[in-house]
C-alpha positions as CSV (number, residue, x, y, z in Angstrom):
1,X,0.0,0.0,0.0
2,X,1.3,3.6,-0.8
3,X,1.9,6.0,1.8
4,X,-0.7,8.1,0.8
5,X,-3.8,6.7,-0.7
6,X,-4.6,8.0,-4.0
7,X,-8.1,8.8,-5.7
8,X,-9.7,10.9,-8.2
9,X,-10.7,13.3,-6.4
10,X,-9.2,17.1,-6.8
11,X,-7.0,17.9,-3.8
12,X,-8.2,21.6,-3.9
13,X,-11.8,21.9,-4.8
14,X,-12.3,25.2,-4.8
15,X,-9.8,25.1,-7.7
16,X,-12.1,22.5,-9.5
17,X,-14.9,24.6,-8.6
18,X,-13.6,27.6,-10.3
19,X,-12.9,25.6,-13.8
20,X,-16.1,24.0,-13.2
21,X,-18.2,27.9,-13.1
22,X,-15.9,28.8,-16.0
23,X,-16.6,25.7,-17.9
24,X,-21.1,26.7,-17.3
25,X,-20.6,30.7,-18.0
26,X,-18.9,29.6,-21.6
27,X,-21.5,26.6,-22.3
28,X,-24.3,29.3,-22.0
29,X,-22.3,31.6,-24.3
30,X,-22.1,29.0,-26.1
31,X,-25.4,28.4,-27.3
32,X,-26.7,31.7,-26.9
33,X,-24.7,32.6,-29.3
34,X,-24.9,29.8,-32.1
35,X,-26.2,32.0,-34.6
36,X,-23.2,34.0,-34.7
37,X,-21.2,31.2,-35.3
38,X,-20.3,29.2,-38.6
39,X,-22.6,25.7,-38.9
40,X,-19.2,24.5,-39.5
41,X,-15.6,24.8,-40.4
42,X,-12.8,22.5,-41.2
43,X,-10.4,21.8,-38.6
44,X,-6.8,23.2,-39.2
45,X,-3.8,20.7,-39.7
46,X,-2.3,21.6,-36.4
47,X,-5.1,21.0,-34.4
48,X,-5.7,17.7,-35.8
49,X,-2.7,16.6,-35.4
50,X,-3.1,17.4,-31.5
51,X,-5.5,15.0,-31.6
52,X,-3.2,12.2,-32.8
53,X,-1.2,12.7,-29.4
54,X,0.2,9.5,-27.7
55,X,-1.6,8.7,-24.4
56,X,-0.8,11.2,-21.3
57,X,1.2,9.1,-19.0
58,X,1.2,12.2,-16.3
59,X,-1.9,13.8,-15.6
60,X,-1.8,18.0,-16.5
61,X,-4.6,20.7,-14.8
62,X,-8.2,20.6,-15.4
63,X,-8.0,24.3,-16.4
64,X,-5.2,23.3,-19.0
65,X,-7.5,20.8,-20.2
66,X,-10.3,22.5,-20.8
67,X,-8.5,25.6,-22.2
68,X,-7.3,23.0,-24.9
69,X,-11.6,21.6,-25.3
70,X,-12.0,25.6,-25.6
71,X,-9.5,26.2,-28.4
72,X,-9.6,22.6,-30.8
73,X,-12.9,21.2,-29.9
74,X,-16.0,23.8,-29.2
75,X,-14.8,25.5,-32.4
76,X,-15.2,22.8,-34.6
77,X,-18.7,20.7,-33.7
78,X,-20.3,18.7,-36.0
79,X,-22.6,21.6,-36.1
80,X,-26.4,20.3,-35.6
81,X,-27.4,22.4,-32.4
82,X,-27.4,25.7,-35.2
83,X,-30.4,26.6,-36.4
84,X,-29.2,25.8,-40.4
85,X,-28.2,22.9,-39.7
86,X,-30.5,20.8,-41.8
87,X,-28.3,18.0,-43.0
88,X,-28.9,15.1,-41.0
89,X,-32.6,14.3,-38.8
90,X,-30.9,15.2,-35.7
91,X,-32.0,17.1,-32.6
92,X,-30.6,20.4,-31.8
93,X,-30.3,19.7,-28.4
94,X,-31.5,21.9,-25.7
95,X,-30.0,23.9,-22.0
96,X,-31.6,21.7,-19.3
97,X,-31.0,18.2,-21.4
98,X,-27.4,19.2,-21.5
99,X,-27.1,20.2,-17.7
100,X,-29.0,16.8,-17.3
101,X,-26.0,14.4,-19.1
102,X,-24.3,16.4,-16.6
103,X,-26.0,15.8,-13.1
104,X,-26.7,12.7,-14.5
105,X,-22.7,11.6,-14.7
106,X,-22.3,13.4,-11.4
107,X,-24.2,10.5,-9.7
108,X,-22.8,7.9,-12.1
109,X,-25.6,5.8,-11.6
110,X,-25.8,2.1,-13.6
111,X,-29.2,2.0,-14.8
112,X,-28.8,-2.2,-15.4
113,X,-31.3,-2.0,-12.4
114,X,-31.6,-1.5,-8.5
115,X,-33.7,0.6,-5.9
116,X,-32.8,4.5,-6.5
117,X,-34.1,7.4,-7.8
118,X,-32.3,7.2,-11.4
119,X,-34.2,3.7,-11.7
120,X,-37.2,5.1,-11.1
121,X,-37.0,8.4,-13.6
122,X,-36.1,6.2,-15.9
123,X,-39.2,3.6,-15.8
124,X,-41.2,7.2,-15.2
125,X,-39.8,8.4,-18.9
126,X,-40.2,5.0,-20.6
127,X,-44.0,5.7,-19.3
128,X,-44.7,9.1,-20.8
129,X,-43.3,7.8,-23.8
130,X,-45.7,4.7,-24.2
131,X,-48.3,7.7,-23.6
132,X,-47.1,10.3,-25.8
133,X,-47.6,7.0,-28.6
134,X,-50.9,5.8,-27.3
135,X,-49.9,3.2,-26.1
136,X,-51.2,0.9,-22.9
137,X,-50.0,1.4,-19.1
138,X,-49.4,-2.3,-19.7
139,X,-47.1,-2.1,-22.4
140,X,-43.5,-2.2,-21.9
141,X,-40.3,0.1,-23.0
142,X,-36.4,0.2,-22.4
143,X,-34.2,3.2,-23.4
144,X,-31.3,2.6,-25.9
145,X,-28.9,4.5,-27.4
146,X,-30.8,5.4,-30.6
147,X,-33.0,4.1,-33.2
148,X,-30.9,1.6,-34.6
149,X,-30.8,-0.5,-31.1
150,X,-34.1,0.5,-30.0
151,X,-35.7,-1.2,-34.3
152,X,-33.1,-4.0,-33.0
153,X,-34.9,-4.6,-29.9
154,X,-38.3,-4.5,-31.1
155,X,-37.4,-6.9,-34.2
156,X,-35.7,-9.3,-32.2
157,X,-38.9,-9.0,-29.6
158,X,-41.2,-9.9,-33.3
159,X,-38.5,-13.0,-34.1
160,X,-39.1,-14.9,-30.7
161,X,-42.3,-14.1,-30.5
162,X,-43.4,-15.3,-34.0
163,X,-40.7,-18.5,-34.6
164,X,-43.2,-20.9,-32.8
165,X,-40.2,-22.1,-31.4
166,X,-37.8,-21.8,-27.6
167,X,-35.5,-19.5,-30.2
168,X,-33.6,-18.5,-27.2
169,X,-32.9,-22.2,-26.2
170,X,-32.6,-23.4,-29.9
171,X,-31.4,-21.3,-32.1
172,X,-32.5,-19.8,-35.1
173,X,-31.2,-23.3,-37.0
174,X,-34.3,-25.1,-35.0
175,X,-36.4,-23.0,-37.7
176,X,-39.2,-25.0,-39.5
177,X,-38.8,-22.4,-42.2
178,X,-36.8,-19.1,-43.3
179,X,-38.7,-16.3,-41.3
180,X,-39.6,-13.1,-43.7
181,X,-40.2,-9.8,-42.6
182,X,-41.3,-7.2,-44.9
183,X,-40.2,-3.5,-45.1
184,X,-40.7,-0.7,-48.0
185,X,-37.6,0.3,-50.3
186,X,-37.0,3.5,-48.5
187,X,-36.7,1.4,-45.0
188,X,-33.6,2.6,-42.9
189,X,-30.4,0.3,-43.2
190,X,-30.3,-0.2,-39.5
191,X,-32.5,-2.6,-40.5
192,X,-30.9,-4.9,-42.7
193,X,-28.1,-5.1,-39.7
194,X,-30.5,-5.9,-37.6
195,X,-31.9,-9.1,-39.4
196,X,-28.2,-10.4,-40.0
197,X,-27.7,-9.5,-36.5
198,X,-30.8,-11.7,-35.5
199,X,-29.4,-14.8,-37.4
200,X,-31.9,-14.4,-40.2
201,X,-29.7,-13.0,-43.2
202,X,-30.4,-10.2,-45.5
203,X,-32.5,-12.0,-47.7
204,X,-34.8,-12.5,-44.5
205,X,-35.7,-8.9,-45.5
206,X,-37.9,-8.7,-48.5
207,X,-37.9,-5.0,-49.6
208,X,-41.9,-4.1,-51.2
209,X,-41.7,-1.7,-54.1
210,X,-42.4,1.9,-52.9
211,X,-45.0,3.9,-54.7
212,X,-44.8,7.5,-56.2
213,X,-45.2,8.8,-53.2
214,X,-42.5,6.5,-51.3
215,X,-45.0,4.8,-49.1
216,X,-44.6,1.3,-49.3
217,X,-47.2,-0.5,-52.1
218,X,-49.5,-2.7,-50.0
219,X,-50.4,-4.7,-53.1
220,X,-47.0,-5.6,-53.6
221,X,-46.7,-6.5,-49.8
222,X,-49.8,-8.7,-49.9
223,X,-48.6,-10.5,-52.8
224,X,-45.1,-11.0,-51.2
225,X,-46.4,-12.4,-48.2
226,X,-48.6,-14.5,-50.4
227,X,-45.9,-15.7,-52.7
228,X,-43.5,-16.5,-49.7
229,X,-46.2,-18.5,-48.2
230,X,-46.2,-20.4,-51.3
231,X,-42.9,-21.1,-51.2
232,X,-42.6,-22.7,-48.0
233,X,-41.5,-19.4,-46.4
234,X,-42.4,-18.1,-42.8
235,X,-43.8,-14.5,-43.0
236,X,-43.7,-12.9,-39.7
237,X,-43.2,-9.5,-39.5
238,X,-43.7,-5.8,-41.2
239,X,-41.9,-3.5,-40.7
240,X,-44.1,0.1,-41.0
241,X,-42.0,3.4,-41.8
242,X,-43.5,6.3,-40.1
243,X,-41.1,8.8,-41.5
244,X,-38.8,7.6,-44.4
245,X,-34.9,9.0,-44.2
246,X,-35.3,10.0,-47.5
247,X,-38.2,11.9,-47.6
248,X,-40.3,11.2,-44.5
249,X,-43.4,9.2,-46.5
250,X,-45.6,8.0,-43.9
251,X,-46.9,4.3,-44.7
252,X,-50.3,3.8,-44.2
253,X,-50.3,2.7,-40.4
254,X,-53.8,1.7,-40.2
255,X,-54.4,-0.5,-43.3
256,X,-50.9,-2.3,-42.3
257,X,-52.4,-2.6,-38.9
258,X,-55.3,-4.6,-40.7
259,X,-53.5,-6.3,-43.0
260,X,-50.9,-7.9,-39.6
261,X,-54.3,-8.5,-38.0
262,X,-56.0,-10.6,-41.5
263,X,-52.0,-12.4,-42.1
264,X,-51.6,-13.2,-38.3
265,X,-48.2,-11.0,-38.5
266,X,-46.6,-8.7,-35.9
267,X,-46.5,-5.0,-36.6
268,X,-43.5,-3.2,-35.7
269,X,-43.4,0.8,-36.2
270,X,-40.0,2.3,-37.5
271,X,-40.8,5.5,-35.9
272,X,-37.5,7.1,-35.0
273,X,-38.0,9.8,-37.5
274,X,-41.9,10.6,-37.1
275,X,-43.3,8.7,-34.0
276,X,-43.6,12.0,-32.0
277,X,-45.9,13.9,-34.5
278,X,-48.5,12.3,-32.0
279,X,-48.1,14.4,-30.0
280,X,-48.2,17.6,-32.4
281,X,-51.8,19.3,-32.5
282,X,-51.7,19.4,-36.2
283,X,-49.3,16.1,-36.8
284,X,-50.7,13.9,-35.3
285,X,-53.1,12.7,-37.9
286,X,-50.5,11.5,-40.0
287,X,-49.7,8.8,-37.7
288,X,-53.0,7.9,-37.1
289,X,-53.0,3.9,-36.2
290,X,-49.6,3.6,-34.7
291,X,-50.9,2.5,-31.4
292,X,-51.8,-0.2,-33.2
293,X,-48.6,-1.6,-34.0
294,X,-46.9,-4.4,-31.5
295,X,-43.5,-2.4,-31.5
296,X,-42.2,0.9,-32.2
297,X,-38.8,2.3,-32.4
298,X,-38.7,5.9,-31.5
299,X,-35.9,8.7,-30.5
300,X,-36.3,11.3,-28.4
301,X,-32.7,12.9,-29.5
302,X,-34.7,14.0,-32.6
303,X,-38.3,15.7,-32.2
304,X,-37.6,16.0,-28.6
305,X,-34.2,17.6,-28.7
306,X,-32.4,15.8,-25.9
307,X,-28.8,16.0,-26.0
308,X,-27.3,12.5,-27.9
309,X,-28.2,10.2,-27.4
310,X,-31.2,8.3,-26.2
311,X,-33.6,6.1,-28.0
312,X,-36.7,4.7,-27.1
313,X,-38.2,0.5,-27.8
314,X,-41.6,0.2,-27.0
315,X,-43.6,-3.5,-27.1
316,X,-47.6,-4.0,-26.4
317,X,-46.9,-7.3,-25.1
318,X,-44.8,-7.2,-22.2
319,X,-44.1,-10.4,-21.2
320,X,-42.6,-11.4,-24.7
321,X,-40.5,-8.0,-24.2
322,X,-39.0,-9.3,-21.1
323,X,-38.7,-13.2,-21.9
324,X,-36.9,-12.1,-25.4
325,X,-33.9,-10.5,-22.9
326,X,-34.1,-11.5,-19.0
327,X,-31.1,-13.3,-17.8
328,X,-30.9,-13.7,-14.0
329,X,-27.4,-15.0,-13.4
330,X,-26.4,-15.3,-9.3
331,X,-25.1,-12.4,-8.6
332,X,-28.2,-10.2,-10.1
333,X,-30.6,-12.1,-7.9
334,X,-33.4,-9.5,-6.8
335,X,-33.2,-9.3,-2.7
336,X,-36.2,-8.4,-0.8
337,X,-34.7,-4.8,0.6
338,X,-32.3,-2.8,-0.1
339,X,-30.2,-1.8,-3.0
340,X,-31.0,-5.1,-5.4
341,X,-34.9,-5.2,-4.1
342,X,-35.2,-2.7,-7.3
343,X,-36.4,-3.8,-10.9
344,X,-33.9,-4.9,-13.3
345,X,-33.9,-3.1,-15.8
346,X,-30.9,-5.2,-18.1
347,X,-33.6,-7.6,-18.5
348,X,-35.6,-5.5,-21.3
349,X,-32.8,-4.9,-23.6
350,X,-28.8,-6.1,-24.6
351,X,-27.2,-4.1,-21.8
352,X,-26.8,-4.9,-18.7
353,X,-24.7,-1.8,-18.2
354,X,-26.7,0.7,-18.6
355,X,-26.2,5.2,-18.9
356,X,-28.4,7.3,-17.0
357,X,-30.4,8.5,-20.6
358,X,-33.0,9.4,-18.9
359,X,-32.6,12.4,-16.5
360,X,-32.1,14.6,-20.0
361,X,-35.3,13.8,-21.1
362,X,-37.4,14.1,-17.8
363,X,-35.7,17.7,-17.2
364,X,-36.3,19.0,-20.7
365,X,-40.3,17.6,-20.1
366,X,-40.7,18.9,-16.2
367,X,-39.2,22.2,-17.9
368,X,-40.6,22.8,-21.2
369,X,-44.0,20.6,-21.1
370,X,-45.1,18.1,-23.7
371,X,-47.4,20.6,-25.2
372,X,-44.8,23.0,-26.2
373,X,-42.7,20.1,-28.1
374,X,-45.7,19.4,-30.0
375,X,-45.9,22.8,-30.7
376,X,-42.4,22.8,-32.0
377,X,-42.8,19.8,-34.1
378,X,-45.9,21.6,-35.7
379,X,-43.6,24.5,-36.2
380,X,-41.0,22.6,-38.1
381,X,-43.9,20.9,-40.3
382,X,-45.0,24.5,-41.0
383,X,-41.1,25.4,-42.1
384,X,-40.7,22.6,-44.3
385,X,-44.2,24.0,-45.8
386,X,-42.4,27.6,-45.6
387,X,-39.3,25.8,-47.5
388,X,-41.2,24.0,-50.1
389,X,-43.2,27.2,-51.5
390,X,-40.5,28.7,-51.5
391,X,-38.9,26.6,-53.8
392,X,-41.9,26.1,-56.1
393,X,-41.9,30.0,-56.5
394,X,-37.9,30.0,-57.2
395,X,-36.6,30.0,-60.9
396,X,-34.0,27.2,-61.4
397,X,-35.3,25.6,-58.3
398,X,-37.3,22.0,-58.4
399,X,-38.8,20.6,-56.1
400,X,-38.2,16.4,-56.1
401,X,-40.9,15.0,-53.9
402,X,-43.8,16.1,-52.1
403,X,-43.1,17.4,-48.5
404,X,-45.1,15.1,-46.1
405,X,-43.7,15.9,-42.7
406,X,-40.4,17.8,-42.3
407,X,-38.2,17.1,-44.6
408,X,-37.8,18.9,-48.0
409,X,-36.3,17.1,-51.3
410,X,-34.9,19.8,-54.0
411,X,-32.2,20.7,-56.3
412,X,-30.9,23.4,-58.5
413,X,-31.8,22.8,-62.2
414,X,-31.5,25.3,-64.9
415,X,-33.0,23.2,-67.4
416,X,-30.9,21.2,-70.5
417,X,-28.4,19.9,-67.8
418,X,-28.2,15.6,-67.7
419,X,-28.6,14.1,-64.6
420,X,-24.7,13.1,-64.0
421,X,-24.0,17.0,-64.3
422,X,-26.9,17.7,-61.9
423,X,-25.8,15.6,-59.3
424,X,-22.3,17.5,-59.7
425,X,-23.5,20.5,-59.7
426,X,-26.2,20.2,-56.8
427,X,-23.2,18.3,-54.9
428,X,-21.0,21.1,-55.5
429,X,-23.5,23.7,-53.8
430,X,-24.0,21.4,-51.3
431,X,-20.2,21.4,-50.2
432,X,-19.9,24.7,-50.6
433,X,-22.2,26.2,-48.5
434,X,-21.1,23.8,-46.1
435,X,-17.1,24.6,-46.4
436,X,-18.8,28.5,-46.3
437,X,-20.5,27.5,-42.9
438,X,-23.9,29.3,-44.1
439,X,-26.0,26.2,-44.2
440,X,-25.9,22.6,-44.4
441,X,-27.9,19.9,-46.2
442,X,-27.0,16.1,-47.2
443,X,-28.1,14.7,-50.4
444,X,-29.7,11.4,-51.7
445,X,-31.0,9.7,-54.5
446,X,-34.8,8.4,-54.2
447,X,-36.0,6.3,-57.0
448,X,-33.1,7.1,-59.1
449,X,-33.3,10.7,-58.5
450,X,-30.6,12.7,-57.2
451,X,-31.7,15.7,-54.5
452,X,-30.3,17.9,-51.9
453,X,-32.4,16.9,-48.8
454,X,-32.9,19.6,-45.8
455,X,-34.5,17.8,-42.8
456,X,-35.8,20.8,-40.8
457,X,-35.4,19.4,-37.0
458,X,-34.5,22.6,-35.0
459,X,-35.6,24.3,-33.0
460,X,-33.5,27.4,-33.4
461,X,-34.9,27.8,-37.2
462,X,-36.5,30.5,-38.0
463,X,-38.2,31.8,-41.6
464,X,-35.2,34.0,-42.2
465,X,-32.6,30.9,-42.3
466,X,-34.8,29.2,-44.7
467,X,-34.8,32.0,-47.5
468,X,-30.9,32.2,-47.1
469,X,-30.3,28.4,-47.8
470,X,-32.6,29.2,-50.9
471,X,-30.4,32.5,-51.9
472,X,-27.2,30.4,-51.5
473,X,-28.3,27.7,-53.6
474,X,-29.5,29.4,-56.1
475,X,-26.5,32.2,-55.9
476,X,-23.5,29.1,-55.9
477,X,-26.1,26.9,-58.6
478,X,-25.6,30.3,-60.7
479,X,-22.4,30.7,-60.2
480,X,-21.4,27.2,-60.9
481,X,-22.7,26.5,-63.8
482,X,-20.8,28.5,-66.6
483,X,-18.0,26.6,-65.5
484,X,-20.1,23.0,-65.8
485,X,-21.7,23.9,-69.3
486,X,-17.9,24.5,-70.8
487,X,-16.8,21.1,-69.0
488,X,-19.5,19.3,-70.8
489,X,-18.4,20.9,-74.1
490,X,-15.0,19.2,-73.0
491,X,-13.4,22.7,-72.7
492,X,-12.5,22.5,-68.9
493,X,-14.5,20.4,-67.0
494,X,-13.7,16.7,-66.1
């Protein structure tokens, strides 16, 4: 034993404290001022390579520390918490979530189970979210890290449930047939990981043709079921998209909903993109039927801005939930009192460690109420409408798909360009004006057709932000072009 115990802990506190108050004052600087900021820059050479240091053997001042986080790291985020960011269907985070991570890793609490407060918040969260959805008291949830886990949870709940088989004692090889779930063409590829995850393969996914408007073709899905039936094949599960990545189509929840109940197949809701517009006054129609579904996957780091990340699994039947994942080795025997009399929580999900996710959440709904998120979400519908007219009135600007919910498909096109140019050129504003740190938007291509793509998640947006992504588009498009036209004519461009 050394001398002198060591620990952790600062040996002058009031130095810590100091740091500590600096560390709060800049952090509400910080996002007060986002607007004044870039969306984002590229990081010089020199302070990447700081980040290629070898592992600190001796330990150096917190106030060192954080004057290096303050210099190479708050300049350059990833840049969704500004108010045109627009690229990716993130969150924008939000004050009390943030100062919830941090009270949250101040008690350090493992949420794998146990009797305590943080167990509790957490079970109370999972319940306002089977209510924000419609669902039943008696349903059951888990937090996860985001949608991809929380789709993973609910599919592998559907694969036990329908295989007809012990699949947990088994094996997936004690099939009587290949198992088939069905999702559109515009389904999320967290879900093709999940099936080869499960055991099942990709080809265990049968993609259904999506229509014009990117919902998935229920035709088509009746005659796939109906074909792999023939075939010897065990259909089990759809998979419902409420709120496409592309271009946030809606399936139509309630005629899937009947058509699981006719086939005798489960229902699971991918809803990590559109889940919460039921809880928006005016959104909430377009997920009419959703309660219906036997699982949904939903994130509250997107419509309900908490800080990344948390995700949300939600199953009606809660005793398949639990008997999908509940392990109860000796040592995580439950006790009548004290510490391990509490639930455990491990036994509704893959972790058994598990992050205090939840505290965010609860502080950003005790402070803000659920009312004014669905206000939001209505607002962000309303700027995506804002967007869209704006484009249809816009010379040399076309809009690719209808805007269903919040997420607007255009590019620039002066007319007489081929589509290989167009994707150039609308990939070339795209960089641009995100090198330029005036807005940023991703791009896809949805049903062969190439688009910029702004998913308008922020809170922070207002009207103003929308018309400059359309002046800087159409500014860089014109701009750009000369240049393009002279390439094609194999004068410069190559």
């Amino acid at each position: 034993m050394p001398d002198t115990p060591e620990t952790l802990d600062p040996a002058d506190w009031d130095i810590h404290r100091a740091t500590a108050h600096r560390m709060v004052e800049d952090a509400v600087d910080y996002i007060r001022d986002v607007r004044s900021r870039p969306v984002w820059q590229d990081m010089p050479q020199d302070v990447r390579a700081r980040f290629r240091d070898p592992v600190p053997i001796d330990g150096q001042p917190l106030d060192e520390i954080y004057r290096q986080i303050a210099t190479d790291v708050l300049p350059y985020p990833m840049g969704n918490i500004h108010p045109r960011f627009w690229m990716w269907y993130m969150g924008a985070s939000n004050f009390a979530g943030a100062m919830g991570d941090f009270l949250a890793a101040i008690l350090g609490s493992n949420l794998g189970g146990g009797d305590h407060a943080a167990a509790e918040i957490d079970k109370q969260v999972v319940g306002w979210m089977k209510e924000m959805v419609g669902y039943p008291t008696s349903a059951s949830g888990t937090l996860v890290s985001g949608g991809s886990m929380a789709n993973l949870i609910g599919l592998t709940v559907a694969r036990n449930t329908m295989s007809g088989i012990d699949l947990r004692e088994m094996g997936v090889s004690a099939l009587a047939a290949p198992m088939r779930f069905y999702g559109s063409d515009q389904i999320h590829s967290c879900h093709r990981i999940a099936v080869e995850a499960m055991g099942l393969g990709n080809r265990a996914l049968r993609r259904v043709q999506s229509d014009a408007a990117c919902r998935m073709n229920l035709s088509l899905l009746r005659t796939a079921i109906a074909e792999d039936r023939a075939a010897g094949l065990h259909p089990a599960c759809v998979i419902a998209t409420a709120g496409t990545v592309n271009t946030g189509a809606i399936d139509d929840l309630e005629a899937i909903a009947d058509l699981c109940a006719a086939e005798g197949l489960w229902m699971h809701v991918d809803g990590c993109i559109g889940a919460l517009l039921a809880i928006a006054p005016r959104g909430s129609a377009l997920v009419h039927g959703i309660a219906r579904a036997d699982s949904i996957a939903l994130d509250p780091h997107k419509w309900l801005h908490a800080p990344f990340e948390v995700g949300c699994a939600l199953v009606r039947d809660a005793e398949a939930h639990q008997g999908t994942f509940s392990s109860t080795p000796e040592y995580l025997e439950a006790a009548p009192r004290g510490i391990a009399s509490g639930a455990w929580l491990h036994d509704f999900g893959l972790q058994t460690s598990r992050g205090f996710r939840a505290l965010k959440v609860w502080m950003s709904l005790k402070e803000h109420g659920l009312a004014k998120f669905g206000r939001l979400i209505d607002q962000d519908l309303a700027h995506a409408c804002y967007l869209s007219e704006r484009i249809e009135a816009t010379p040399d600007l076309t809009l690719c798909y209808p805007t269903v919910i919040n997420i607007v498909c255009f590019r620039y096109d002066p007319g007489g360009l081929p589509d290989v140019a167009l994707k150039r050129l609308n990939t070339e504003i795209m960089v641009q004006m995100q090198e330029a740190g005036v807005a940023a938007v991703s791009d896809t291509t949805v049903q062969g057709r190439h688009c910029l793509r702004a998913a308008i998640n922020n809170h922070r947006t207002v009207p103003s932000d929308l018309e400059v992504l359309v002046q800087e588009v159409v500014r860089r498009g014109r701009a750009l072009v000369p240049e393009l036209v002279a390439g094609l004519r194999g004068d410069t461009y190559s």
